[in-house]
C-alpha positions as CSV (number, residue, x, y, z in Angstrom):
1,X,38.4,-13.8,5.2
2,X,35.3,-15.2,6.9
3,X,32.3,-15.7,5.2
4,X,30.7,-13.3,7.9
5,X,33.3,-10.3,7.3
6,X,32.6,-11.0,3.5
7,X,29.0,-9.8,4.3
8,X,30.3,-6.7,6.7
9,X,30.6,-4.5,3.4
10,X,27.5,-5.4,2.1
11,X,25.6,-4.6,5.7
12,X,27.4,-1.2,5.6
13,X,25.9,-0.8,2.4
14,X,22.7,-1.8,3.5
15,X,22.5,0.5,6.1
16,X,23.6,3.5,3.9
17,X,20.6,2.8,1.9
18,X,18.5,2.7,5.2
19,X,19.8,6.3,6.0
20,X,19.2,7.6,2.4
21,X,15.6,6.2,3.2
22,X,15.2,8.1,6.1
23,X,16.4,11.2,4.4
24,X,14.1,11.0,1.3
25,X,10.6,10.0,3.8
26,X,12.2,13.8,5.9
27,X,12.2,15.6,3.0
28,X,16.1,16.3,3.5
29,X,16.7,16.0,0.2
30,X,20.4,18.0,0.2
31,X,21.0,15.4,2.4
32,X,20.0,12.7,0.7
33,X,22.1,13.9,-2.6
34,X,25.2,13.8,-0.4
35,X,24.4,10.3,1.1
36,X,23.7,9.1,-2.5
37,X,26.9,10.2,-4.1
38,X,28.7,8.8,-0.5
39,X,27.3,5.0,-1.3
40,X,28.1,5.3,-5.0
41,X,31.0,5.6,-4.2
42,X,31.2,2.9,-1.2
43,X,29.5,0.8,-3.9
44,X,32.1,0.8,-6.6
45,X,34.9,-0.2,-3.6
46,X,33.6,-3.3,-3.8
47,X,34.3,-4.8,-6.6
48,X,32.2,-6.4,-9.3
49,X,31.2,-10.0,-8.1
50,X,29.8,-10.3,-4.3
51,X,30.8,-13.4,-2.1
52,X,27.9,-15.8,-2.5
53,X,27.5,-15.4,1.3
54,X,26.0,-11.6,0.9
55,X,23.2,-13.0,-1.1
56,X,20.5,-12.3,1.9
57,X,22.2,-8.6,2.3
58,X,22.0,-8.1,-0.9
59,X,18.2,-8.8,-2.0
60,X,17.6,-6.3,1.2
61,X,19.8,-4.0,-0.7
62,X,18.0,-4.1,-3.6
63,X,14.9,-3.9,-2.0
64,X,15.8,-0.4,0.0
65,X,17.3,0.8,-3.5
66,X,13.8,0.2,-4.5
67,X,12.1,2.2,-2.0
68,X,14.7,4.8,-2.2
69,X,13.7,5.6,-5.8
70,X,10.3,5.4,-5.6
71,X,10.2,7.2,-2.5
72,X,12.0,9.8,-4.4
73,X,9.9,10.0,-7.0
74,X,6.9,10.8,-5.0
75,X,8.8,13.4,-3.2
76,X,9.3,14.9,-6.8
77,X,5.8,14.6,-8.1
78,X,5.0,16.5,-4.8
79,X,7.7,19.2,-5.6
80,X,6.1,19.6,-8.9
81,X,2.5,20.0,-8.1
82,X,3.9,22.6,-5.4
83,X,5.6,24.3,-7.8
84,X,2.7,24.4,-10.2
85,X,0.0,25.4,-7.0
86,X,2.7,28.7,-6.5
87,X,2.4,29.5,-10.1
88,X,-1.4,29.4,-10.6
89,X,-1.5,31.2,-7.3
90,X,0.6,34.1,-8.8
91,X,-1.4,34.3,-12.0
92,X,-4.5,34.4,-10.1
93,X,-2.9,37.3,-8.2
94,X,-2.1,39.2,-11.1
95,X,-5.5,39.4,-11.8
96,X,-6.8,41.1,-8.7
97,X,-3.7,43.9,-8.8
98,X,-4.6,47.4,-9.2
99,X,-4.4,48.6,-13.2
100,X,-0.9,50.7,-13.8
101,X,-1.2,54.0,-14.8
102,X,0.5,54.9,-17.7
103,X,2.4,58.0,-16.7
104,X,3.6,60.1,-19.8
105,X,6.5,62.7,-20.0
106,X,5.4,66.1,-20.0
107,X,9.0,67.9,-20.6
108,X,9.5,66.3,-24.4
């Protein structure tokens, strides 16, 4: 093999992690779990030790693994404090409903 198709993996990998990027920044995050799970596995294909000649490709994959994550984690901070929003929301609500009248059985 050629140094160059050593690196072909690693691109492919690269730009998997580009497309998980893309995914997270939508808000397409079924997606993204199905692209996730898709590189994993990609990513345990190729072996343990990279050819010295995906160095460059690699420190870019590293760095979009980066953004990935945090990326992610702002998305779920934002899913949380949605969440929380909806649920003081609802309590407030609660508060302007109109009192329940307690019925009670007549034919005992």
């Amino acid at each position: 093999m050629t140094a160059a198709s050593d690196v072909e993996p690693y691109k492919h990998l690269a730009a998997m992690l580009e497309r998980e990027l893309e995914l997270v920044v939508a808000g397409r995050l079924d997606e993204l779990a199905d692209a996730v799970a898709r590189r994993c596995l990609y990513a345990e294909r190729l072996g343990a030790v990279p050819p010295v000649s995906a160095r460059e490709v690699l420190e870019r994959v590293a760095t979009l693994h980066e953004h990935v994550a945090l990326e992610a984690a702002r998305r779920a901070q934002e899913v949380l404090a949605d969440a929380l929003k909806a649920d003081r929301l609802q309590r407030a609500s609660r508060a302007y409903a109109p009192a329940r009248r307690v019925r009670y059985s007549t034919s005992a």
